[in-house]
Residue, then its C-alpha position, 0 to 999 in steps of 0.5 A: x366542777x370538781x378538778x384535779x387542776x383546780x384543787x393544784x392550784x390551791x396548793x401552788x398559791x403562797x401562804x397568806x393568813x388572811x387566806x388560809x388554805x385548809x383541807x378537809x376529812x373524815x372517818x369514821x372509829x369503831x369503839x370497843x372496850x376490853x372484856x378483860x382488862x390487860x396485863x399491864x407491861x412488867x419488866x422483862x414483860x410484854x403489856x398482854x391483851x385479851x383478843x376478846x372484845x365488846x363493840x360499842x358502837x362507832x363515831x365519826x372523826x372530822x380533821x381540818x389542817x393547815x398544811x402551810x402553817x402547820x395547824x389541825x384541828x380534829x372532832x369526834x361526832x356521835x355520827x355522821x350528818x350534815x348537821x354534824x359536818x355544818x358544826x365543824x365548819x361553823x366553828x373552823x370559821x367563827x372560832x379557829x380563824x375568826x380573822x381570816x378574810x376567807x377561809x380556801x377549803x379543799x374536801x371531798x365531794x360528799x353529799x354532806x359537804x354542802x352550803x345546803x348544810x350549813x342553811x339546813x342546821x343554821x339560822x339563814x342569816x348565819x349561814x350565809x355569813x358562813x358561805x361569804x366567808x368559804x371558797x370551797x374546792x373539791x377534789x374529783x372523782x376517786x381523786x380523794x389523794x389530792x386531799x391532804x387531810x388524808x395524810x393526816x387522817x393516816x397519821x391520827x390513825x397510826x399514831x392516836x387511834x391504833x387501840x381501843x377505845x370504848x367511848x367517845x369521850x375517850x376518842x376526843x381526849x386522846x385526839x385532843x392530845x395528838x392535836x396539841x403535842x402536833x400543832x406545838x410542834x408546828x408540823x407542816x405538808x410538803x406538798x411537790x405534785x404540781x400541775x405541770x407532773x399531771x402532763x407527765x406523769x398523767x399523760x395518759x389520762x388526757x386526750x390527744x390531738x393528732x394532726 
């Protein structure tokens, strides 16, 4: 069952490779393209944009990040599916930490963020390798600020995906770019909100006893 405790006490655990603690996230990204192309910027002269502009559909963004060491990896998918969920997994374990023993995954509880996934888009015996190497934690009910893929995903979407962009390929170069120039820099999350703040700043939410 899903609790803000549980999901605390993952944060509060020591770093361990053989375990690492990741989070994850995804959004979604409307792609447009410009119906005149702008005005590049001139000295003395602002870059100009036309207001005009063409939908081209949208994709959806998956973000997984380390927050204890500083890592994150980020995918564009023509949508949103299961399928599309399981293969990001698939490659987080067997691709990005292939050494780990088990991978500690904090994520939301969205009807695609299943083990029933991974069995529905791999074959059996592949999934269950998956499912023996994840120990999943999902954050509560209208608790997705537990999730400290949220702030990332913030940060892609102020610094990266602020502009338009007309195609998928386009989104995945430019992510591709933030991942990198990011994870070189080995920016971390300190995360302070423990579980004995939600006594005191959550008092409210708990049940009193009175004698």
């Amino acid at each position: 069952m899903a609790c803000m405790e549980d999901v605390l006490r993952v944060y509060q655990q020591a770093y361990d490779a053989r375990y690492p603690q990741v989070c994850l996230d995804e959004t979604s990204k409307q792609l447009l393209t410009h119906m005149r192309e702008p005005s590049p910027m001139k000295p003395g002269k602002p870059k100009r944009e036309d207001y005009e502009y063409e939908r081209r559909g949208t994709c959806s963004i998956f973000l997984a990040c380390e927050p204890l060491s500083g890592k994150r990896f980020v995918q564009a998918s023509p949508q949103r599916t299961r399928q599309e969920w399981a293969r990001f997994v698939h490659e987080l374990i067997e691709k990005q930490y292939l050494e780990a023993e088990k991978v500690i995954l904090v994520m939301d509880n969205l009807n695609t963020h299943t083990t029933g996934s991974l069995y529905e888009t791999f074959a059996p015996e592949v999934a269950e390798r998956l499912c023996r190497r994840l120990e999943i934690h999902y954050t509560p009910k209208h608790g997705s600020w537990l999730n400290m893929a949220e702030i990332e995903l913030g940060i892609l979407g102020r610094q990266c995906l602020d502009r338009r962009l007309a195609s998928l390929d386009d989104v995945q170069a430019e992510m591709y770019a933030w991942q990198s120039e990011r994870n070189q820099a080995k920016v971390t999350i300190n995360w302070r909100f423990t579980t004995a703040d939600t006594l005191i700043k959550l008092k409210r939410l708990y049940p009193s006893i009175e004698q």
